[in-house]
LUMTORPA-743062 format. One record per residue: residue in three letters; chain; y, z, x of N, C-alpha, C in turn. Coordinates in Angstrom, 3 decimals. Layout:
{rest = Ala | kette = A | n.y = Y | n.z = Z | n.x = X | ca.y = Y | ca.z = Z | ca.x = X | c.y = Y | c.z = Z | c.x = X}
...
END
This chain:
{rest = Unk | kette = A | n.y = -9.119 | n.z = 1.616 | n.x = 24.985 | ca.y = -9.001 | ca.z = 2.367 | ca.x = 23.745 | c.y = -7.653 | c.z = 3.089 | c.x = 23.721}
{rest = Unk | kette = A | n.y = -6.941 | n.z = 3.292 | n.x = 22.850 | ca.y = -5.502 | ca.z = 3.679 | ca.x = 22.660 | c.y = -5.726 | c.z = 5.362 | c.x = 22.085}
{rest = Unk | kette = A | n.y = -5.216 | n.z = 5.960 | n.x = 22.614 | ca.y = -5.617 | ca.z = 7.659 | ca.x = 22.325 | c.y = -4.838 | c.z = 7.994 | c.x = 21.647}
{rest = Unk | kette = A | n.y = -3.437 | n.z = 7.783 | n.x = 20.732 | ca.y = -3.045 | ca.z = 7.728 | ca.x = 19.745 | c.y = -1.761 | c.z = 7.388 | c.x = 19.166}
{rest = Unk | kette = A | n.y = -1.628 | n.z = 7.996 | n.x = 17.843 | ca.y = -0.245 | ca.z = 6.774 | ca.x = 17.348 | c.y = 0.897 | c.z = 6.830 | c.x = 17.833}
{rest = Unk | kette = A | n.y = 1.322 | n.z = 7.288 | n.x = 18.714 | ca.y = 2.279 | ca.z = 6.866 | ca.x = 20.036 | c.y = 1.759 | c.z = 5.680 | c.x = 20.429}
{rest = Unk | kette = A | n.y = 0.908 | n.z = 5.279 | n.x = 20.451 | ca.y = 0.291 | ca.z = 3.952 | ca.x = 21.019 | c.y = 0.326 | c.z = 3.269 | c.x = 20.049}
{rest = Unk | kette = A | n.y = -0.069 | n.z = 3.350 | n.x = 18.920 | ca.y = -0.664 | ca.z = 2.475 | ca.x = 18.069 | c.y = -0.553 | c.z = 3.060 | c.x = 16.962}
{rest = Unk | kette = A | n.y = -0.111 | n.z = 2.083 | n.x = 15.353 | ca.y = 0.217 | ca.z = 2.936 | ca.x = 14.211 | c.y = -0.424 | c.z = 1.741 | c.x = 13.619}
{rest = Unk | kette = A | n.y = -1.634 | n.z = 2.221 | n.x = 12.582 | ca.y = -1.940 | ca.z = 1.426 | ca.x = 11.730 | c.y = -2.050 | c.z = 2.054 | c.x = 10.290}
{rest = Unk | kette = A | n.y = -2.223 | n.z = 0.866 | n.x = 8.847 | ca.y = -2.275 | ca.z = 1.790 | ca.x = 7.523 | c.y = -3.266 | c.z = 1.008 | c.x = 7.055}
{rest = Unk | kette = A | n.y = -3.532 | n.z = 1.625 | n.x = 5.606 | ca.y = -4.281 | ca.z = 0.772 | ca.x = 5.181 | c.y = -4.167 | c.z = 0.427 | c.x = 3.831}
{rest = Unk | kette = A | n.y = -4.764 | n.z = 0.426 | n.x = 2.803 | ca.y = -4.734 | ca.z = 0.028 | ca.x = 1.390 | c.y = -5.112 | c.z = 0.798 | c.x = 0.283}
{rest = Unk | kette = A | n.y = -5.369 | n.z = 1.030 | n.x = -0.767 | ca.y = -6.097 | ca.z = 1.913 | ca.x = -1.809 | c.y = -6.406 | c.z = 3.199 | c.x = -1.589}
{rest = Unk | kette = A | n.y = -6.088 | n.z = 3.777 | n.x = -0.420 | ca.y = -6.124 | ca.z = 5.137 | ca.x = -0.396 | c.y = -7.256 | c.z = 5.797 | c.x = -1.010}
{rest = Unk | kette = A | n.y = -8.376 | n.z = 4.350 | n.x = 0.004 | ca.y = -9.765 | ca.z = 5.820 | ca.x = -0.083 | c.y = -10.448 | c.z = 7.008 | c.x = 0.111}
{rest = Unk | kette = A | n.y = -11.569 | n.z = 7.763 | n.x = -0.500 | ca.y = -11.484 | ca.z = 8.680 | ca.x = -0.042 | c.y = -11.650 | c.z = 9.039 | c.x = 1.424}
{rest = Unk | kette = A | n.y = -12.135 | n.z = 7.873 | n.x = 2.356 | ca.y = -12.135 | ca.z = 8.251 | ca.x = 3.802 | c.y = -10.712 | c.z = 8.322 | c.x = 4.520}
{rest = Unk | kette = A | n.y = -9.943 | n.z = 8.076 | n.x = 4.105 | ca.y = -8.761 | ca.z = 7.754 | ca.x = 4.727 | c.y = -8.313 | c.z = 8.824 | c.x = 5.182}
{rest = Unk | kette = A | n.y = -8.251 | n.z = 10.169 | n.x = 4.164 | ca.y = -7.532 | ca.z = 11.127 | ca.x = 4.982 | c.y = -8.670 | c.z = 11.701 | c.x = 5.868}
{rest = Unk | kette = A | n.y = -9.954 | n.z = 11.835 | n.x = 5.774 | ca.y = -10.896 | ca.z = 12.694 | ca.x = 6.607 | c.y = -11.130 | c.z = 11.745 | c.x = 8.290}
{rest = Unk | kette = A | n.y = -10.397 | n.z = 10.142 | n.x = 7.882 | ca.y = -10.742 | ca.z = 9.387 | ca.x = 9.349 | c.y = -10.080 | c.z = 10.112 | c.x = 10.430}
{rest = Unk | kette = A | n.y = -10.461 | n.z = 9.718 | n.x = 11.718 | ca.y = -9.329 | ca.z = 10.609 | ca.x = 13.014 | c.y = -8.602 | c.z = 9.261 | c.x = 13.556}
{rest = Unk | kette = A | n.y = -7.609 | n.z = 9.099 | n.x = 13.406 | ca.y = -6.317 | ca.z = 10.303 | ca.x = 13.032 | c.y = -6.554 | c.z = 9.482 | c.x = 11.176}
{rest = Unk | kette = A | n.y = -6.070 | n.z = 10.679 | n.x = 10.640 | ca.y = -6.520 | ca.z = 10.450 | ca.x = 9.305 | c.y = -5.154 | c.z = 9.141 | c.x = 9.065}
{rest = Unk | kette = A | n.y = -5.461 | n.z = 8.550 | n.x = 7.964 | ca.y = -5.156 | ca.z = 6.838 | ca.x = 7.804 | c.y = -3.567 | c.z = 6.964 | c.x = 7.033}
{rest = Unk | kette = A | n.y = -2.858 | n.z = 6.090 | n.x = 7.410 | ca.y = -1.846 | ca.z = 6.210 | ca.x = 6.132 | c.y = -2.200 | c.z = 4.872 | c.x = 5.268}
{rest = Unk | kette = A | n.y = -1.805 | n.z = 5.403 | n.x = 4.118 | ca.y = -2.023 | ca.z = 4.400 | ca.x = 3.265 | c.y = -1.253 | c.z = 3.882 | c.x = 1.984}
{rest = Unk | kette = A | n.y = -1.432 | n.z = 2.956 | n.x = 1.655 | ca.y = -1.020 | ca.z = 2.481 | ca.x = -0.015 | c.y = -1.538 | c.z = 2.654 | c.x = -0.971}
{rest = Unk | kette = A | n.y = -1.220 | n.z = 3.467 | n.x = -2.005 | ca.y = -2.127 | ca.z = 4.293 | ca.x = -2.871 | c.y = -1.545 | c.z = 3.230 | c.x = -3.939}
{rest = Unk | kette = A | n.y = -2.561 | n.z = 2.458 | n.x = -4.792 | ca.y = -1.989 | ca.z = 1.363 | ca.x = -5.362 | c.y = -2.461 | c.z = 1.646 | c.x = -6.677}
{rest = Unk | kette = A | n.y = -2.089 | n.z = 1.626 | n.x = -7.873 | ca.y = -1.991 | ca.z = 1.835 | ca.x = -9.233 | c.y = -3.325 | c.z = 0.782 | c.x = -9.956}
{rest = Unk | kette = A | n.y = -4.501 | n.z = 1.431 | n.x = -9.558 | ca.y = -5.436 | ca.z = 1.128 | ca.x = -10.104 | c.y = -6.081 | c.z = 0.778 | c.x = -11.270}
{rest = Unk | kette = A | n.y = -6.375 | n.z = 1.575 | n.x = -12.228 | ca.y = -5.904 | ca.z = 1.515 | ca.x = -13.322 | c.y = -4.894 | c.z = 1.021 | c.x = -14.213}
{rest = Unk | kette = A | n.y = -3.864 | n.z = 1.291 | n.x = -13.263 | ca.y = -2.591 | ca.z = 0.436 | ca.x = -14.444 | c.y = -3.073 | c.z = -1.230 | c.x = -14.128}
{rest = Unk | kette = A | n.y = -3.520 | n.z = -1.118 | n.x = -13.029 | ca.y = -3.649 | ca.z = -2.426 | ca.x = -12.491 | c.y = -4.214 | c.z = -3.551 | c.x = -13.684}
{rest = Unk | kette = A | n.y = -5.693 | n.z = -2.741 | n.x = -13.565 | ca.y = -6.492 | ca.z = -3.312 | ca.x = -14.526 | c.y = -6.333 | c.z = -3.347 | c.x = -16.069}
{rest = Unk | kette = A | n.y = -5.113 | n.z = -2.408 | n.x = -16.580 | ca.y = -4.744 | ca.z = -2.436 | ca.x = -17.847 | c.y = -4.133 | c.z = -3.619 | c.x = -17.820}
{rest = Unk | kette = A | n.y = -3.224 | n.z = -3.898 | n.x = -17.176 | ca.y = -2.465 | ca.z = -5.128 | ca.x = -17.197 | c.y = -3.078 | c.z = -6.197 | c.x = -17.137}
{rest = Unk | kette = A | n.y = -4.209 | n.z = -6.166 | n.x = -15.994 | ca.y = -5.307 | ca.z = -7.741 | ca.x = -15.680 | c.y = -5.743 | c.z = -8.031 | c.x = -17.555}
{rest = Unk | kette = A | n.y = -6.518 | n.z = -7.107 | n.x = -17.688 | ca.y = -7.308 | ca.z = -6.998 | ca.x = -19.458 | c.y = -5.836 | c.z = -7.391 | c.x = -20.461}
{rest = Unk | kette = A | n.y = -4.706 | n.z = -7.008 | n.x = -20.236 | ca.y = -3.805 | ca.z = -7.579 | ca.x = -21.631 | c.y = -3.569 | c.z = -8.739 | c.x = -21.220}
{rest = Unk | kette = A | n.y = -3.235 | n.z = -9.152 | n.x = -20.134 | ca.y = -2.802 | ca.z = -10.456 | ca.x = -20.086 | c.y = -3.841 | c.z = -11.698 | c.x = -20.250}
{rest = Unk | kette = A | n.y = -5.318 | n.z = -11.333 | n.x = -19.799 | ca.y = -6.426 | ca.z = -12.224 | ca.x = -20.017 | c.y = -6.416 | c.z = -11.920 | c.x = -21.371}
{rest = Unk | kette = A | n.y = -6.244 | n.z = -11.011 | n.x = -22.507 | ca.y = -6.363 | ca.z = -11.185 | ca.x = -23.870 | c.y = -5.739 | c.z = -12.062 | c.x = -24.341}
{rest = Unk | kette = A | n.y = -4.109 | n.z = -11.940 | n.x = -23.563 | ca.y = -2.709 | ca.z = -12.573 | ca.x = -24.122 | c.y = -3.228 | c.z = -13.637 | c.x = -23.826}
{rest = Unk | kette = A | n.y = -3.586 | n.z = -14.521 | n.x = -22.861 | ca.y = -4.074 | ca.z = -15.892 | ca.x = -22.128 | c.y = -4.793 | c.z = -16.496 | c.x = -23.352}
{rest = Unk | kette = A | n.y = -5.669 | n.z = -15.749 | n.x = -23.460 | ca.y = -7.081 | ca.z = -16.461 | ca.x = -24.458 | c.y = -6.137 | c.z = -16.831 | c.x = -25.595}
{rest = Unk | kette = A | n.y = -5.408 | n.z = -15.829 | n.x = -25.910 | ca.y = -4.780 | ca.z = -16.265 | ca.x = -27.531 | c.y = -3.638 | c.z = -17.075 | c.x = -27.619}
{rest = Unk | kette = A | n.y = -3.080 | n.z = -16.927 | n.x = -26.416 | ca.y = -1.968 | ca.z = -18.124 | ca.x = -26.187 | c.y = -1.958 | c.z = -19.130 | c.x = -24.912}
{rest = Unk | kette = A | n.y = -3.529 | n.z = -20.018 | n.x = -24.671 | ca.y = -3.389 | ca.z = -20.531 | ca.x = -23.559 | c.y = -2.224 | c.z = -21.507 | c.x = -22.842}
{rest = Unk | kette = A | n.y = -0.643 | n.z = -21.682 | n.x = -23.692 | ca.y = 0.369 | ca.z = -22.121 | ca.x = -22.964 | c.y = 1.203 | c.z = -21.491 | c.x = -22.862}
{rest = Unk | kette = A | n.y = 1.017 | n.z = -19.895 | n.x = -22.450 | ca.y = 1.896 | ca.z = -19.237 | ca.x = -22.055 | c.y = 1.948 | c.z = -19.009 | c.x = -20.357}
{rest = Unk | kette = A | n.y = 3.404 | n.z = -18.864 | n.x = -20.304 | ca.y = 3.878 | ca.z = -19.167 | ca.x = -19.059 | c.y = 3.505 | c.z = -17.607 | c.x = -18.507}
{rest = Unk | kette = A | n.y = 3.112 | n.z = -18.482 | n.x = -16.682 | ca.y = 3.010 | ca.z = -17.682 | ca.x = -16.025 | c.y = 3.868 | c.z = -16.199 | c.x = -16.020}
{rest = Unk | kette = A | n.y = 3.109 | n.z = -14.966 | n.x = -15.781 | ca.y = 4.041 | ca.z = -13.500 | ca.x = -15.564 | c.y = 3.857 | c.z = -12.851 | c.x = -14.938}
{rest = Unk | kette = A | n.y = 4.746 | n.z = -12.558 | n.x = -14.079 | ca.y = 4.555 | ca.z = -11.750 | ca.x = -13.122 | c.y = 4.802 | c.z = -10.104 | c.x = -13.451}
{rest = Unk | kette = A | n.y = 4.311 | n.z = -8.777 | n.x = -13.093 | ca.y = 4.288 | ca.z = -7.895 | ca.x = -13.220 | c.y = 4.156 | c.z = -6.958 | c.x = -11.983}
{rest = Unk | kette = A | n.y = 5.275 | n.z = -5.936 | n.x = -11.647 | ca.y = 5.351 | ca.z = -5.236 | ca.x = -10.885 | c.y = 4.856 | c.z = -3.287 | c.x = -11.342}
{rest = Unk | kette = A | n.y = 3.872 | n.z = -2.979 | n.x = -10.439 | ca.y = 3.870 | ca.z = -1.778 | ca.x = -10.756 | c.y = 4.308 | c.z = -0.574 | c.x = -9.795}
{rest = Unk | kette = A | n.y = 4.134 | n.z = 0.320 | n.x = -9.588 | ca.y = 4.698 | ca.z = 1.311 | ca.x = -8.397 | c.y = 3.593 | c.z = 1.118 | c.x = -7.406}
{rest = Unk | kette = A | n.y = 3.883 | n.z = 1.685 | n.x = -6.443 | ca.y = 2.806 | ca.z = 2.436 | ca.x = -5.522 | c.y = 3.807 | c.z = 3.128 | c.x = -4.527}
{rest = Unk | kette = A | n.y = 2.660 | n.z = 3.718 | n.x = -3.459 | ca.y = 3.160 | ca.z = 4.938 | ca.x = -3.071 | c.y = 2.655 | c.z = 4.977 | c.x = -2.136}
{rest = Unk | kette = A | n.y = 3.579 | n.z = 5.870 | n.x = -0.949 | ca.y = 3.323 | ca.z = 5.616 | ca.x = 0.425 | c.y = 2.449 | c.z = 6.543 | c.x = 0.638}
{rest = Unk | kette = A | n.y = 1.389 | n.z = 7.107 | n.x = 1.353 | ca.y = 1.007 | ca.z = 8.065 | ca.x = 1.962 | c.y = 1.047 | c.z = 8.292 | c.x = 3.453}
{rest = Unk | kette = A | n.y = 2.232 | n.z = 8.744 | n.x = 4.112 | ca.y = 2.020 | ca.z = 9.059 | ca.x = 5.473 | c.y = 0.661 | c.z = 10.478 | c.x = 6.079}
{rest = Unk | kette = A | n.y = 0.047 | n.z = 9.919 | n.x = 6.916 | ca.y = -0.623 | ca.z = 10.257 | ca.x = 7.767 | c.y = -0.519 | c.z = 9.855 | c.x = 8.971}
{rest = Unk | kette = A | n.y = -1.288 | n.z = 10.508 | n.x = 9.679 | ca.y = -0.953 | ca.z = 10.845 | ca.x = 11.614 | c.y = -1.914 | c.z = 9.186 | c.x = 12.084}
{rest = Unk | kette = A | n.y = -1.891 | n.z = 8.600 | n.x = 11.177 | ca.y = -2.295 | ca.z = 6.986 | ca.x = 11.479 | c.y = -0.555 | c.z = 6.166 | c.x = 12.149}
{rest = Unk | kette = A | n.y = 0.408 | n.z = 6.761 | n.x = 11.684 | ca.y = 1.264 | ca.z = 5.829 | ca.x = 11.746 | c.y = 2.835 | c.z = 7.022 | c.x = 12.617}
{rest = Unk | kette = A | n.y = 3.072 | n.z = 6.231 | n.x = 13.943 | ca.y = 4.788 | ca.z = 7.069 | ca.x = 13.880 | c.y = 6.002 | c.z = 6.567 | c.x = 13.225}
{rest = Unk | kette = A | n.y = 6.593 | n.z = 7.033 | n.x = 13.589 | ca.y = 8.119 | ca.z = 6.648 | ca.x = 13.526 | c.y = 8.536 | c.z = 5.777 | c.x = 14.320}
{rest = Unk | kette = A | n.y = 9.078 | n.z = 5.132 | n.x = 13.831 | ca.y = 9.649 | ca.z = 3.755 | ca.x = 14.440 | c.y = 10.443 | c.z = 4.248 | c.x = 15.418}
{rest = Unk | kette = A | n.y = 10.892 | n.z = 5.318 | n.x = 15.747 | ca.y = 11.589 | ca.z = 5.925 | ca.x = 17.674 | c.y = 10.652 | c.z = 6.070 | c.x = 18.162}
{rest = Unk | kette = A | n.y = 9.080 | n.z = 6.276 | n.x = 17.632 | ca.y = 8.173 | ca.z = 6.743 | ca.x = 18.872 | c.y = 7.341 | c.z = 5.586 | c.x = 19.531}
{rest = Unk | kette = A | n.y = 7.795 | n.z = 4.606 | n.x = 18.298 | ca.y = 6.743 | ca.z = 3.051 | ca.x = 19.143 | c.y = 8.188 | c.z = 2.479 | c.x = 19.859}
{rest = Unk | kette = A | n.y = 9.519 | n.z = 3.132 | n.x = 20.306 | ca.y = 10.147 | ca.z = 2.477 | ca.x = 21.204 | c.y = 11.071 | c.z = 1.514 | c.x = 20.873}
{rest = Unk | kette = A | n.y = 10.855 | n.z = 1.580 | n.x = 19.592 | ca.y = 12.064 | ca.z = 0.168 | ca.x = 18.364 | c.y = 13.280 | c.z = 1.825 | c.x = 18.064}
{rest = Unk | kette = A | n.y = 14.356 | n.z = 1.161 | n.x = 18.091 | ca.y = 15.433 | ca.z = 1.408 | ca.x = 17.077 | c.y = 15.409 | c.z = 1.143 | c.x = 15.419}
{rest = Unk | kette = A | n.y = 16.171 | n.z = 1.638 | n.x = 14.402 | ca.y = 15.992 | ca.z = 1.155 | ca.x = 13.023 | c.y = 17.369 | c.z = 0.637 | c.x = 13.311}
{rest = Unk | kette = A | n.y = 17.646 | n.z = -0.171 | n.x = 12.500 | ca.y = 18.599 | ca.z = -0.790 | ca.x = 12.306 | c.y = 19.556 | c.z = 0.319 | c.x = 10.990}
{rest = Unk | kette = A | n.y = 20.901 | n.z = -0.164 | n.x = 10.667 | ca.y = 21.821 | ca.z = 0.594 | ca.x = 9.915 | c.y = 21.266 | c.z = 0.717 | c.x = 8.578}
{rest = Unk | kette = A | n.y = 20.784 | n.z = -0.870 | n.x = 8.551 | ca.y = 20.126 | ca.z = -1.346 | ca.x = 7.607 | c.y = 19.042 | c.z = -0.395 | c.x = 6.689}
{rest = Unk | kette = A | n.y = 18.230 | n.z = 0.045 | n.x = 7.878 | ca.y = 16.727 | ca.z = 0.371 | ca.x = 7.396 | c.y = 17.069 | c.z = 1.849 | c.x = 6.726}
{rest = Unk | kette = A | n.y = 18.061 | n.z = 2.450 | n.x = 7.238 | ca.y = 18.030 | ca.z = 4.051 | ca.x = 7.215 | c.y = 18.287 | c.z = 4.310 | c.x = 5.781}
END
């Protein structure tokens, strides 16, 4: 068993409500839910009424949530590159 995120950094997805109360509480991707599904519902409308419309892709935000699930990339022993900073 790994005793903590010095050892081991994991995240997770949708930023449920267990995430922050887990030990070590979770980091996560808090993902635009709602907008999500606004978009799924117009485009299946748009679909029905124009079934030869071309594929679309759609980007929405999301958002990081750090928690004590995850370190810093100096504490798992990696360097960042010039790049990353």
């Amino acid at each position: 068993m790994l005793a903590n995120s010095e050892a081991f950094s994991g995240i997770g997805v949708d930023d449920l409500d267990l995430d922050s109360v887990a030990t070590p509480p979770l980091t996560t991707i808090r993902l635009p839910r709602r907008e999500m599904a606004k978009a799924a519902f117009d485009l299946l409308i748009e679909a029905n009424a124009n079934p030869e419309m071309p594929k679309t892709d759609i980007t929405l935000p999301t958002e990081l949530i750090v928690r004590a699930s995850s370190a810093p990339v100096e504490w798992a022993g990696l360097k960042r590159s010039k790049r990353a900073k």
